[in-house]
PyMOL Python script that loads the backbone (N, CA, C, O; Angstrom):
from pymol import cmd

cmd.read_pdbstr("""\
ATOM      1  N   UNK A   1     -10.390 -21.032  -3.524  1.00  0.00           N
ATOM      2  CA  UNK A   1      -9.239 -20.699  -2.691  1.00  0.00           C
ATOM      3  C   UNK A   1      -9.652 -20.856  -1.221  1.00  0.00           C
ATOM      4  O   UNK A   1     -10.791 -20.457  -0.982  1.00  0.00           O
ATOM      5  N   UNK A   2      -8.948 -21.365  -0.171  1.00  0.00           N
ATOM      6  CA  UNK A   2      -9.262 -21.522   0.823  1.00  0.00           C
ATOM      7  C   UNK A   2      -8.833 -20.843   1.784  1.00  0.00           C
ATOM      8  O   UNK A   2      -7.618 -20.652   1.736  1.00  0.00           O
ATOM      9  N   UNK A   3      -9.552 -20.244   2.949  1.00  0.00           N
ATOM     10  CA  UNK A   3      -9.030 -19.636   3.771  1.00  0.00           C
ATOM     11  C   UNK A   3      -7.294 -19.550   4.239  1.00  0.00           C
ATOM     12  O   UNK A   3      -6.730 -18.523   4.615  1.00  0.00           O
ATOM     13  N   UNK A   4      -6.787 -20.642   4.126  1.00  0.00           N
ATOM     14  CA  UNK A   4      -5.247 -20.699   4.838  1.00  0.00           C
ATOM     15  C   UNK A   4      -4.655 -20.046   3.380  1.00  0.00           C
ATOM     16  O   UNK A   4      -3.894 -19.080   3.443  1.00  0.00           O
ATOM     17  N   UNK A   5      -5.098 -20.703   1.884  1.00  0.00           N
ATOM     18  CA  UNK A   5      -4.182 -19.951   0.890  1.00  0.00           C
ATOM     19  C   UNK A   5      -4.000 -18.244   1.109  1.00  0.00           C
ATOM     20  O   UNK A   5      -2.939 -17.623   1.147  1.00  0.00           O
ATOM     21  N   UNK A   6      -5.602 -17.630   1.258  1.00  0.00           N
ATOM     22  CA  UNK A   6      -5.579 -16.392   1.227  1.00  0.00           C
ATOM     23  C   UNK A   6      -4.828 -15.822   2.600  1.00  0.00           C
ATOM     24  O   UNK A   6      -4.509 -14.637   2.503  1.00  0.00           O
ATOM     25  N   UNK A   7      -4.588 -16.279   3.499  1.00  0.00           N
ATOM     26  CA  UNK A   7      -3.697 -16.042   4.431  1.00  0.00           C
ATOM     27  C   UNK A   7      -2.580 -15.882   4.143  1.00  0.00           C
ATOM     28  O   UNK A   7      -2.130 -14.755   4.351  1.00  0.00           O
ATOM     29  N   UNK A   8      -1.909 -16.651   3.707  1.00  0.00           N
ATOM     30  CA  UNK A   8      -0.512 -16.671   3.074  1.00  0.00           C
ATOM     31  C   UNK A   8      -0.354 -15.750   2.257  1.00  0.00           C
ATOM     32  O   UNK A   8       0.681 -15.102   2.101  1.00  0.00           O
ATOM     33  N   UNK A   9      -1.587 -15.601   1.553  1.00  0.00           N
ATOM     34  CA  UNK A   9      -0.856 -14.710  -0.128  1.00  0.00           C
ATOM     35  C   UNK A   9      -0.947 -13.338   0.169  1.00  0.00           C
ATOM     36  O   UNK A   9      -0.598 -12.370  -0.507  1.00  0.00           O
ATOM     37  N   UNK A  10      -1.770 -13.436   1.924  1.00  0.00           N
ATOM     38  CA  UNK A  10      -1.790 -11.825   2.458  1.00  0.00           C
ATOM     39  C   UNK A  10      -0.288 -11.470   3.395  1.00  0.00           C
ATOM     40  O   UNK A  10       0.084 -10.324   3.647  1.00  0.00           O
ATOM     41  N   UNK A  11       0.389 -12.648   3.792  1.00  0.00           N
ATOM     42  CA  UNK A  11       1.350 -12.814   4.483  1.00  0.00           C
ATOM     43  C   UNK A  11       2.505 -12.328   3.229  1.00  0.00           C
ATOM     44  O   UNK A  11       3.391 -11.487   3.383  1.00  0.00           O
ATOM     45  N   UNK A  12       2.292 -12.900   2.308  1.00  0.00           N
ATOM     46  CA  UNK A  12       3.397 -12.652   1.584  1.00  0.00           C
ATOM     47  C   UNK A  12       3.524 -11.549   1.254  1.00  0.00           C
ATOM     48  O   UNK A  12       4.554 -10.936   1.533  1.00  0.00           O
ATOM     49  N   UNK A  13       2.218 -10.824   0.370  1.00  0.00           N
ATOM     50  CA  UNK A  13       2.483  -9.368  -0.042  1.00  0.00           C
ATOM     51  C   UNK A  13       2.852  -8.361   0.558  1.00  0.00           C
ATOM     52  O   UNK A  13       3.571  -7.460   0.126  1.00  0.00           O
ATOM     53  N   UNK A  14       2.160  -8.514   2.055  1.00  0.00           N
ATOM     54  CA  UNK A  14       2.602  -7.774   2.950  1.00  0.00           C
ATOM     55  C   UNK A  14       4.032  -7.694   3.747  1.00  0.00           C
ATOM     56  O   UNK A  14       4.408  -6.734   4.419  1.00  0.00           O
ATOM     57  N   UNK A  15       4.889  -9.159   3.478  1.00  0.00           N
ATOM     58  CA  UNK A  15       6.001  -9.133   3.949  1.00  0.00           C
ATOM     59  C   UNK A  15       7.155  -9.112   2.725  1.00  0.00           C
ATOM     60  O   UNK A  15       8.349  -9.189   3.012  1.00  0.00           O
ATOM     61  N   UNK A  16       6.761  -9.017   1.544  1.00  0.00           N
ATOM     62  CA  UNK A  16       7.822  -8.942   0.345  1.00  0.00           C
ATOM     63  C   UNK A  16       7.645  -7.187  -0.497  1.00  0.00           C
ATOM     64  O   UNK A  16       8.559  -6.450  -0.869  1.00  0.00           O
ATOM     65  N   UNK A  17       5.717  -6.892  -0.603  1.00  0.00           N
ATOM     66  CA  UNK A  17       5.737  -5.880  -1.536  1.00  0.00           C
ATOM     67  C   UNK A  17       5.853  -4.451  -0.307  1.00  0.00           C
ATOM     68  O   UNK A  17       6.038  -3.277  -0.629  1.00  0.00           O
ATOM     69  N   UNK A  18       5.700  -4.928   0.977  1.00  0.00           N
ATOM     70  CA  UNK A  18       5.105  -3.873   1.906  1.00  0.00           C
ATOM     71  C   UNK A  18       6.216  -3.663   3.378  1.00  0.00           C
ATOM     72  O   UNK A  18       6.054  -3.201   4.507  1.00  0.00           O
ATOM     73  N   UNK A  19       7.593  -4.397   2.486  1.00  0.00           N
ATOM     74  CA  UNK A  19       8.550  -4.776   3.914  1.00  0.00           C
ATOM     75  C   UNK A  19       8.110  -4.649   5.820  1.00  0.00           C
ATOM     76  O   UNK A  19       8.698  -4.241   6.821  1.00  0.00           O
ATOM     77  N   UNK A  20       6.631  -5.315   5.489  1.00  0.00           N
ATOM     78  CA  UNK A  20       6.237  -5.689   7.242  1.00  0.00           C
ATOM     79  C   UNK A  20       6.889  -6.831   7.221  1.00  0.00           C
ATOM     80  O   UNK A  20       7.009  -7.701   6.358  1.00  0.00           O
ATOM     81  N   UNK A  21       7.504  -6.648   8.838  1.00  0.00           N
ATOM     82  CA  UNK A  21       8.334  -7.664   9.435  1.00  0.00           C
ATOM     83  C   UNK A  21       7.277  -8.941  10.048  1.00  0.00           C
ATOM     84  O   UNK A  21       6.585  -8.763  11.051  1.00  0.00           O
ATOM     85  N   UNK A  22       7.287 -10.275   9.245  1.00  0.00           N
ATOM     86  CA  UNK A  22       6.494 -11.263   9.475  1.00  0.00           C
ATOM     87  C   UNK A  22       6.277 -11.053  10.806  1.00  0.00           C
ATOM     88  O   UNK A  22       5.240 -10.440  11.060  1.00  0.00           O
ATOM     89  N   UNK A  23       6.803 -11.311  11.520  1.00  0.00           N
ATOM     90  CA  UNK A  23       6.629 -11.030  13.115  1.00  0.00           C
ATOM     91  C   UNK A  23       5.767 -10.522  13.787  1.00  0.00           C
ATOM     92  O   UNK A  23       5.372 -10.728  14.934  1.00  0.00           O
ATOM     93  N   UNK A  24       5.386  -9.592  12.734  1.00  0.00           N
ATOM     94  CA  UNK A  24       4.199  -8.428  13.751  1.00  0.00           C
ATOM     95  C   UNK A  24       2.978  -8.630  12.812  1.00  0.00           C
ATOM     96  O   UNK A  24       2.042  -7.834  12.736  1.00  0.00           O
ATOM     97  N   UNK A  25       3.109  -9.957  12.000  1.00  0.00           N
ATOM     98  CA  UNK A  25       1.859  -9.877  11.481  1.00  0.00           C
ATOM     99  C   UNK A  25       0.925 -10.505  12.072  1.00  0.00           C
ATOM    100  O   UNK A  25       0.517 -11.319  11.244  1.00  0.00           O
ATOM    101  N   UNK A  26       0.072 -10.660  13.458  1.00  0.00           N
ATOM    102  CA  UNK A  26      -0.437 -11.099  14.242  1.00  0.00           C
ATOM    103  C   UNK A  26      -1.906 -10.153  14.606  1.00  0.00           C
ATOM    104  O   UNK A  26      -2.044  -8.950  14.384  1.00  0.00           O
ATOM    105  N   UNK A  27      -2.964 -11.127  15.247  1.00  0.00           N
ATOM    106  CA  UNK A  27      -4.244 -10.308  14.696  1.00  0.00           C
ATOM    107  C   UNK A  27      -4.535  -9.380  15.063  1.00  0.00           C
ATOM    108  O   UNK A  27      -5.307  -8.766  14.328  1.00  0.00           O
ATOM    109  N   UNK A  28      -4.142  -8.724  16.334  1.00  0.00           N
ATOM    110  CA  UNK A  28      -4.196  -7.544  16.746  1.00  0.00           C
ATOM    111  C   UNK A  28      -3.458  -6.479  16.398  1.00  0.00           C
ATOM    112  O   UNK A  28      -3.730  -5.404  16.932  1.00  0.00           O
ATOM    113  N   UNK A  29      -2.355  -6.559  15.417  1.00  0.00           N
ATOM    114  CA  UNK A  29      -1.871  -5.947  14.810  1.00  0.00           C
ATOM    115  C   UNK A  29      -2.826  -4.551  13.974  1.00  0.00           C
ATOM    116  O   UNK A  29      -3.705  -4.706  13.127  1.00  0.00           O
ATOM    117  N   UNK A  30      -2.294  -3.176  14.556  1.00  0.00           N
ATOM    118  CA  UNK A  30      -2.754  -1.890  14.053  1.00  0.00           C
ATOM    119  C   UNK A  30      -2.123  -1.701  12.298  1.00  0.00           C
ATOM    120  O   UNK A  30      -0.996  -1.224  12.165  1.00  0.00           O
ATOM    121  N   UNK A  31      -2.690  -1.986  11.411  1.00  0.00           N
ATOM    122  CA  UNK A  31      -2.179  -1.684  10.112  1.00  0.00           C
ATOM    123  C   UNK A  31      -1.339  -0.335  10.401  1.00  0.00           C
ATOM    124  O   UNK A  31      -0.117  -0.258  10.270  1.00  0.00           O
ATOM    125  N   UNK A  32      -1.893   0.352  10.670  1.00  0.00           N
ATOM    126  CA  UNK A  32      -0.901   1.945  10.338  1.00  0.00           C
ATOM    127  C   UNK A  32       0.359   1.967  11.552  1.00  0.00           C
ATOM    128  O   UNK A  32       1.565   1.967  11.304  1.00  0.00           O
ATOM    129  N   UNK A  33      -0.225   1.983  12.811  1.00  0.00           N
ATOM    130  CA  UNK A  33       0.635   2.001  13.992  1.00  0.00           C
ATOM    131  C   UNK A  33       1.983   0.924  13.876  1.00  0.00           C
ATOM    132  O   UNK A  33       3.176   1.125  13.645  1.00  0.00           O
ATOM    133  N   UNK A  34       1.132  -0.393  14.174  1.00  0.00           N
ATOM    134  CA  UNK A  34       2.431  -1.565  13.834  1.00  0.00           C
ATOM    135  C   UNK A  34       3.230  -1.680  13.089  1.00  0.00           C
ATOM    136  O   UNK A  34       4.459  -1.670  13.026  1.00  0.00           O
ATOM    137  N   UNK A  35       1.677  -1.900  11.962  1.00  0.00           N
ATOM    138  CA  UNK A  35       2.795  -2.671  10.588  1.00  0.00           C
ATOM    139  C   UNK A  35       3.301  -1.120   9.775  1.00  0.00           C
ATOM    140  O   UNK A  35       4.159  -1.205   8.896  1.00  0.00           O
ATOM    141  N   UNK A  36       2.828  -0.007  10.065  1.00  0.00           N
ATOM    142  CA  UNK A  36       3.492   1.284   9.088  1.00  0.00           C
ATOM    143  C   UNK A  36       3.010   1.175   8.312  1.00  0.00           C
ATOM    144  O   UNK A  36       3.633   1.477   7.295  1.00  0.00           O
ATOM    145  N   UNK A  37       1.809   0.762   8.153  1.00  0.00           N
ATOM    146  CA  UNK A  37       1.095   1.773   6.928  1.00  0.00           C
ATOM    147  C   UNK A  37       0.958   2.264   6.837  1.00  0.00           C
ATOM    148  O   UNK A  37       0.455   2.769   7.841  1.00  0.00           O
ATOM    149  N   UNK A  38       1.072   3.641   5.070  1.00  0.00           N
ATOM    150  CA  UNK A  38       0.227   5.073   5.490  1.00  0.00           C
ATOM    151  C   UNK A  38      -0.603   4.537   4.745  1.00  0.00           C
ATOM    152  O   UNK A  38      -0.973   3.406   4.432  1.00  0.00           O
ATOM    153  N   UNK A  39      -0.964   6.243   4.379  1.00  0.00           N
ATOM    154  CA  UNK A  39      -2.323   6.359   3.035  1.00  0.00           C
ATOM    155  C   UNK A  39      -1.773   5.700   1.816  1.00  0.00           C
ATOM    156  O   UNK A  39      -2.363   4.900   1.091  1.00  0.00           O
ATOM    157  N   UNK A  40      -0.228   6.275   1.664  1.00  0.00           N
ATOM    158  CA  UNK A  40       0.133   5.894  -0.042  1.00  0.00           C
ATOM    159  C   UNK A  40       0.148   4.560   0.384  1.00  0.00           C
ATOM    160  O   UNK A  40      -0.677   4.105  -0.409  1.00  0.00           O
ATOM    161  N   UNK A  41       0.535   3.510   1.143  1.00  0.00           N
ATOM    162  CA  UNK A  41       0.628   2.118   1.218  1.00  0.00           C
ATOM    163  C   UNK A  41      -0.441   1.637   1.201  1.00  0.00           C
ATOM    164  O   UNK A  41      -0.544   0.423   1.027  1.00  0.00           O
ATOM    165  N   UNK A  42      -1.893   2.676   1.429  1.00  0.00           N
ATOM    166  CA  UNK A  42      -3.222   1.748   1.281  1.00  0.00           C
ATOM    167  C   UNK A  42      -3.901   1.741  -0.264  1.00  0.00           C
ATOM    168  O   UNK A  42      -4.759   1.013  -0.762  1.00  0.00           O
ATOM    169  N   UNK A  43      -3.225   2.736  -0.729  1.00  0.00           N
ATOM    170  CA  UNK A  43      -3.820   2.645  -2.306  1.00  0.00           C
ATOM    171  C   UNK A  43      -2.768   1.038  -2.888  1.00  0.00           C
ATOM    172  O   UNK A  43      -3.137  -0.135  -2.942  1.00  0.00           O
ATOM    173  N   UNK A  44      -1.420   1.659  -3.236  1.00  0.00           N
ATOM    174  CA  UNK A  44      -0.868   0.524  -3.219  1.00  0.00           C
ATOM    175  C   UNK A  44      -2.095  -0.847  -2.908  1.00  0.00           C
ATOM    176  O   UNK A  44      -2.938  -1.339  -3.659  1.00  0.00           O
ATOM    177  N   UNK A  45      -1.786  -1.104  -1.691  1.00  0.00           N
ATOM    178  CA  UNK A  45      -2.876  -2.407  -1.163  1.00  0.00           C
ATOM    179  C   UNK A  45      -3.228  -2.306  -2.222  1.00  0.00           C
ATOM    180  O   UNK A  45      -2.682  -2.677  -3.260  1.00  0.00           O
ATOM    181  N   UNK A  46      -4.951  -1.376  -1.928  1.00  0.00           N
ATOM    182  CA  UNK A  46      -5.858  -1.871  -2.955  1.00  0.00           C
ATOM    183  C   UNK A  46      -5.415  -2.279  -4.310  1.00  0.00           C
ATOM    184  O   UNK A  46      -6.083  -3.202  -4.775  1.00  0.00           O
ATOM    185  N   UNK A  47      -4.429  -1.812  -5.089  1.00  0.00           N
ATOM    186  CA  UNK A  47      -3.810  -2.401  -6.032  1.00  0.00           C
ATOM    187  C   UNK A  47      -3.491  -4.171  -6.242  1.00  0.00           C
ATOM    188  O   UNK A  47      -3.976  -5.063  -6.937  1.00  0.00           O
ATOM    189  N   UNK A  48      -2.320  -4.061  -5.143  1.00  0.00           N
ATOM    190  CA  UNK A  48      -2.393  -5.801  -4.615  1.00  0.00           C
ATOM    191  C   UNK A  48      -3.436  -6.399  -4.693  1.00  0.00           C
ATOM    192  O   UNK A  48      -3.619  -7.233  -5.580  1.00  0.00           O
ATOM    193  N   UNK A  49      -4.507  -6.051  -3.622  1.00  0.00           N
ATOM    194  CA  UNK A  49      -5.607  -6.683  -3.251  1.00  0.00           C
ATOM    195  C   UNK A  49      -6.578  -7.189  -4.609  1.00  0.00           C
ATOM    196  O   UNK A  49      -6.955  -8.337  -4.844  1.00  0.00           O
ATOM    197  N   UNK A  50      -6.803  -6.143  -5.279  1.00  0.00           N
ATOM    198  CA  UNK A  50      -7.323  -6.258  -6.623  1.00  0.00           C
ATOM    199  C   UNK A  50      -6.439  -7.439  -7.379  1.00  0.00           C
ATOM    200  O   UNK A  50      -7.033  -8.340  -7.971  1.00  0.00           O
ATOM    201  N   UNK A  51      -5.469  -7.409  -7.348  1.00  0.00           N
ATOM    202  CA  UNK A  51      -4.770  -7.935  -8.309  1.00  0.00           C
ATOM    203  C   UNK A  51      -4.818  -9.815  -7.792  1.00  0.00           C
ATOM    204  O   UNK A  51      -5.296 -10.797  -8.360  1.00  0.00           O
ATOM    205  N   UNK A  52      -4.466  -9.736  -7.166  1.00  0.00           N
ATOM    206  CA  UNK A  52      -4.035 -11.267  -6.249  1.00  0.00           C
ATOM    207  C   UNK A  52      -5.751 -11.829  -6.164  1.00  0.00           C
ATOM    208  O   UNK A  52      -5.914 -12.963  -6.615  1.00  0.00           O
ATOM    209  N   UNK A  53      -6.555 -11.374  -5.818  1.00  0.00           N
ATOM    210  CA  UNK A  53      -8.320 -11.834  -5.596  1.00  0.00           C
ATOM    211  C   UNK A  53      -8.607 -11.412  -5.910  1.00  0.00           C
ATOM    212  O   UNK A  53      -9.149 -10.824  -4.974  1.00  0.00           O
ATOM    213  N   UNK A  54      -9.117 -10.535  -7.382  1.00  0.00           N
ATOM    214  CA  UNK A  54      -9.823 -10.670  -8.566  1.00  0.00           C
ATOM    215  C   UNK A  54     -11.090  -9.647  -7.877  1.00  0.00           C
ATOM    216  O   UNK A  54     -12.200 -10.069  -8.202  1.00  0.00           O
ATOM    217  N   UNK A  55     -11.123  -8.782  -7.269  1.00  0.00           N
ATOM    218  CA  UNK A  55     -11.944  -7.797  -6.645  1.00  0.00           C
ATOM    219  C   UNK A  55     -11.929  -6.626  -6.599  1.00  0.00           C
ATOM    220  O   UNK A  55     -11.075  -6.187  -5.828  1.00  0.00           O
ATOM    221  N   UNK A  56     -12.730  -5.643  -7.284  1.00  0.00           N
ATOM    222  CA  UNK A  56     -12.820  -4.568  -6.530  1.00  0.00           C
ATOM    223  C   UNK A  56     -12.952  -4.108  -5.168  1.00  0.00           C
ATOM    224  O   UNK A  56     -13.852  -4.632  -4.512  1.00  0.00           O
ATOM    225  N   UNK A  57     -12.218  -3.212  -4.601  1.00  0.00           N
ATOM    226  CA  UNK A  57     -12.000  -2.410  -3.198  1.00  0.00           C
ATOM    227  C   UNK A  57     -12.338  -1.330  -3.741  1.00  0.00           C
ATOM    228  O   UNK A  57     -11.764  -0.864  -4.726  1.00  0.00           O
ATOM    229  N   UNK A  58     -13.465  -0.723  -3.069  1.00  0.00           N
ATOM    230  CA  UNK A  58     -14.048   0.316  -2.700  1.00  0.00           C
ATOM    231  C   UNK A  58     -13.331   0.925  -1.597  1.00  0.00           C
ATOM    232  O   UNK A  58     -12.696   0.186  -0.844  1.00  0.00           O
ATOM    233  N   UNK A  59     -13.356   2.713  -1.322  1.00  0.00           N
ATOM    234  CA  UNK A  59     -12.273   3.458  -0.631  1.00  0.00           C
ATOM    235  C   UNK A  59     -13.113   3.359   0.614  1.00  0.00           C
ATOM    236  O   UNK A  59     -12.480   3.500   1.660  1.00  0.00           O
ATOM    237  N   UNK A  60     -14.753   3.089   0.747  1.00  0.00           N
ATOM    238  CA  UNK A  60     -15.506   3.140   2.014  1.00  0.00           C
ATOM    239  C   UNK A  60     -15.041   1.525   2.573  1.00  0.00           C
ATOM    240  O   UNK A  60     -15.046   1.398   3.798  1.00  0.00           O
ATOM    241  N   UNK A  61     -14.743   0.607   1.957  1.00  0.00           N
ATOM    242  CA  UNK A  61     -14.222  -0.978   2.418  1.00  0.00           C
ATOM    243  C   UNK A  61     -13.318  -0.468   3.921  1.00  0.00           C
ATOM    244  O   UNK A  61     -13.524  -1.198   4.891  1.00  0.00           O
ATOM    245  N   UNK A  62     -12.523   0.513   4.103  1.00  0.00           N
ATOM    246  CA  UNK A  62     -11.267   0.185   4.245  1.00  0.00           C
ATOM    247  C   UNK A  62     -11.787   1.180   5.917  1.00  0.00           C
ATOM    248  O   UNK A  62     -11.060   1.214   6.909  1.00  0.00           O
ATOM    249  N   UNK A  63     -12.878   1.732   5.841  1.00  0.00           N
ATOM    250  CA  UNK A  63     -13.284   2.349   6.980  1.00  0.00           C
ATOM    251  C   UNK A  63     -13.674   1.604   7.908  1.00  0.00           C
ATOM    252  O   UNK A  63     -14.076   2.444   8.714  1.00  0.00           O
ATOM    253  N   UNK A  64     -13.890   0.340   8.504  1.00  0.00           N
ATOM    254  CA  UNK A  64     -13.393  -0.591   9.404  1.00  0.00           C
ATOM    255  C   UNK A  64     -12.905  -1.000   9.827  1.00  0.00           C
ATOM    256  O   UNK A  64     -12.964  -1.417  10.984  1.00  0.00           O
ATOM    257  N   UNK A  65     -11.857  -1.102   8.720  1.00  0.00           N
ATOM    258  CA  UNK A  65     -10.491  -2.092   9.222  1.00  0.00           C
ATOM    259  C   UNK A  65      -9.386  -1.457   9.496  1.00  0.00           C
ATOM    260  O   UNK A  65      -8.749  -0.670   8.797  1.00  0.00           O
ATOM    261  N   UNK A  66      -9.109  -2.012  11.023  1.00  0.00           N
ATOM    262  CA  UNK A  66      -7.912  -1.432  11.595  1.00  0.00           C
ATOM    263  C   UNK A  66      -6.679  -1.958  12.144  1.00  0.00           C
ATOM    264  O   UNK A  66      -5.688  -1.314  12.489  1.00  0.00           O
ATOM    265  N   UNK A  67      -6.938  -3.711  12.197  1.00  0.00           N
ATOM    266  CA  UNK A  67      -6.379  -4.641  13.014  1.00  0.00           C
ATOM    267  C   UNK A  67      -6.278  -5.507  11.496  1.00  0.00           C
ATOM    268  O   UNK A  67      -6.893  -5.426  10.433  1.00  0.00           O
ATOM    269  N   UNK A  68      -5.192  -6.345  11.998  1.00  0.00           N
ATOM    270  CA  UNK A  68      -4.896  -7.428  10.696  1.00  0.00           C
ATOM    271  C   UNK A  68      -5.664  -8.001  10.438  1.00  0.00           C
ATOM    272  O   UNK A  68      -5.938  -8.130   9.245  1.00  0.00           O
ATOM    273  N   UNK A  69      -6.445  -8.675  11.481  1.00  0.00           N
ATOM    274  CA  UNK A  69      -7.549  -9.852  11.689  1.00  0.00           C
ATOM    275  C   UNK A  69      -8.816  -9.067  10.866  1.00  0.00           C
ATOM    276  O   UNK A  69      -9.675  -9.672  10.225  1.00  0.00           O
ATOM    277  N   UNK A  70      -8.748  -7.634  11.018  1.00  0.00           N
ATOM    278  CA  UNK A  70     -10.029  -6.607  10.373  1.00  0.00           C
ATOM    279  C   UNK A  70      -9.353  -6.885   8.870  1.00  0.00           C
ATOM    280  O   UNK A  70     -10.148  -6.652   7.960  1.00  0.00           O
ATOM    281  N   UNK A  71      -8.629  -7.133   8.634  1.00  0.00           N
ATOM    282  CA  UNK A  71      -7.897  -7.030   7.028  1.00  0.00           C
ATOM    283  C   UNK A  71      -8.070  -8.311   6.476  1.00  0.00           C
ATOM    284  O   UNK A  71      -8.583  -8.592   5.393  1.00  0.00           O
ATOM    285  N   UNK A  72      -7.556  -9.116   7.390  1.00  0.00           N
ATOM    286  CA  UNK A  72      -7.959 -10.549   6.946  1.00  0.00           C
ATOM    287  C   UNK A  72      -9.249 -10.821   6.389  1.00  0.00           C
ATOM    288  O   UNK A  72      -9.556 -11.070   5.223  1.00  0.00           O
ATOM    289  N   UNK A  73     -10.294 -10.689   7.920  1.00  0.00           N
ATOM    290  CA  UNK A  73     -11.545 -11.491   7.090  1.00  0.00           C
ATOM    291  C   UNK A  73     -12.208 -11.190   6.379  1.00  0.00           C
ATOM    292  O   UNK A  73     -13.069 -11.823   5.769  1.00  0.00           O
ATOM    293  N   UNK A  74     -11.647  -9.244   6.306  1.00  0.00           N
ATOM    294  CA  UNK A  74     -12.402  -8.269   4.952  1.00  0.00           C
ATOM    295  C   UNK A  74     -12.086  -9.312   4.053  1.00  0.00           C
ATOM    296  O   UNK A  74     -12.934 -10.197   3.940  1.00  0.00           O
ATOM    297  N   UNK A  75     -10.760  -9.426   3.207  1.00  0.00           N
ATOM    298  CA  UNK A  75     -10.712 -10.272   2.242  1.00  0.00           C
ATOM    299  C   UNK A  75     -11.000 -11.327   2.049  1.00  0.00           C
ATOM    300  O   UNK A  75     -11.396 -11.645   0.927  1.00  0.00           O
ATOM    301  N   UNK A  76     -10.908 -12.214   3.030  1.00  0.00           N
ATOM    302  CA  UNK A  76     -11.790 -14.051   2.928  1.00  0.00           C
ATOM    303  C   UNK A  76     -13.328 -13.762   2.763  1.00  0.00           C
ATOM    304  O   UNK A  76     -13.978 -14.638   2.193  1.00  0.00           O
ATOM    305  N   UNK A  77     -14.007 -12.591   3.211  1.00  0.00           N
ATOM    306  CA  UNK A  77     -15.228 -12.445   3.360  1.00  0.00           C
ATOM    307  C   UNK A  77     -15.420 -11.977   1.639  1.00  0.00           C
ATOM    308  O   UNK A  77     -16.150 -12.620   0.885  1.00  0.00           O
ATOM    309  N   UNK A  78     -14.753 -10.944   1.264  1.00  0.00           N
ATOM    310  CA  UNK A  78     -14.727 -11.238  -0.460  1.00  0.00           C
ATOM    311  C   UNK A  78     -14.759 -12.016  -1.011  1.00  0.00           C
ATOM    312  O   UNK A  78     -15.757 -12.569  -1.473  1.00  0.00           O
ATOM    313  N   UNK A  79     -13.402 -12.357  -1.151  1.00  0.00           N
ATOM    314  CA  UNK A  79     -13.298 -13.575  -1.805  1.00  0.00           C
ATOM    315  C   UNK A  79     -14.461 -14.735  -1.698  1.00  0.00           C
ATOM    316  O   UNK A  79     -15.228 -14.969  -2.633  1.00  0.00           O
ATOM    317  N   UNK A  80     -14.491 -15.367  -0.556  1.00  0.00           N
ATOM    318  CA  UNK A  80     -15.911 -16.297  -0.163  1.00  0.00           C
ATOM    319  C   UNK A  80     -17.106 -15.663  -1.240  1.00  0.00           C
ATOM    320  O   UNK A  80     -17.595 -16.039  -2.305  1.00  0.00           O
ATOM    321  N   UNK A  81     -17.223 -14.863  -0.625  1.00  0.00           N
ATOM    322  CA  UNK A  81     -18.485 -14.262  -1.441  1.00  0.00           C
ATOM    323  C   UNK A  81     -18.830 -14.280  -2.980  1.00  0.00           C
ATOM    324  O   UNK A  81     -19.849 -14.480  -3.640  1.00  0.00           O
ATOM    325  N   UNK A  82     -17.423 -13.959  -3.263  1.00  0.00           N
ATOM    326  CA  UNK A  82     -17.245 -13.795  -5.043  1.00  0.00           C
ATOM    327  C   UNK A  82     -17.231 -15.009  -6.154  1.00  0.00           C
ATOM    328  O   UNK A  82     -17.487 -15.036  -7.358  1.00  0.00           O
ATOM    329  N   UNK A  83     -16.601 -16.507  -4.710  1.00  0.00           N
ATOM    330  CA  UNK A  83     -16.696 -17.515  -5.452  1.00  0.00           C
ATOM    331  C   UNK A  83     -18.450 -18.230  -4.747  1.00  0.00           C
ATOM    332  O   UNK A  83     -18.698 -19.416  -4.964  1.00  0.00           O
ATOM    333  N   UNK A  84     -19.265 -17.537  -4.121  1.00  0.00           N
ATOM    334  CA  UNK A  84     -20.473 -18.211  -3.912  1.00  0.00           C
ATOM    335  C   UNK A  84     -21.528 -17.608  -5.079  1.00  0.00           C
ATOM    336  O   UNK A  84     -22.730 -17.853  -5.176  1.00  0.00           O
ATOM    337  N   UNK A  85     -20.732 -16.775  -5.902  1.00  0.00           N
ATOM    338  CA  UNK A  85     -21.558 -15.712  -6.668  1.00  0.00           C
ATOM    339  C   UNK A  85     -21.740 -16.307  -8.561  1.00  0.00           C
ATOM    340  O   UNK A  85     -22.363 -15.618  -9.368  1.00  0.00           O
TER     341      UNK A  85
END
""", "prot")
cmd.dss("prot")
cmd.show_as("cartoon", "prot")
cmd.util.cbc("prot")
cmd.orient("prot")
């Protein structure tokens, strides 16, 4: 899977399962502040996330990321990883 797919398939979930307005999905974007995430929307995620890229998310993963771009390359950096494995 290549970087631009996993972009998209993060674009999508987040703008179909998570009603964020495409618009504000940009890299400086605050997950909680901007886009309205809470807590229950981050379990959710990890659900998605698991499901769509074939990965476990750990609850300490998510203590970095705060910005989209922090969300993004968490997951390309998985993913990458999982298919170098």
């Amino acid at each position: 899977m290549t970087n631009t797919e996993i972009l998209e398939r993060i674009h999508e979930f987040l703008v179909e399962e998570f009603e964020v307005d495409a618009e504000k999905l940009v890299p400086e974007a605050n997950l909680k502040e901007t886009l309205g995430l809470d807590s229950l929307d981050y379990i959710d995620l990890v659900v998605v996330i698991e499901s769509n890229f074939a990965f476990k998310v750990k609850p300490e993963d998510f203590t970095d990321i705060a910005t989209f771009q922090d969300f993004c390359d968490y997951i390309i950096s998985r993913v990458n990883s999982k298919e170098l494995a």
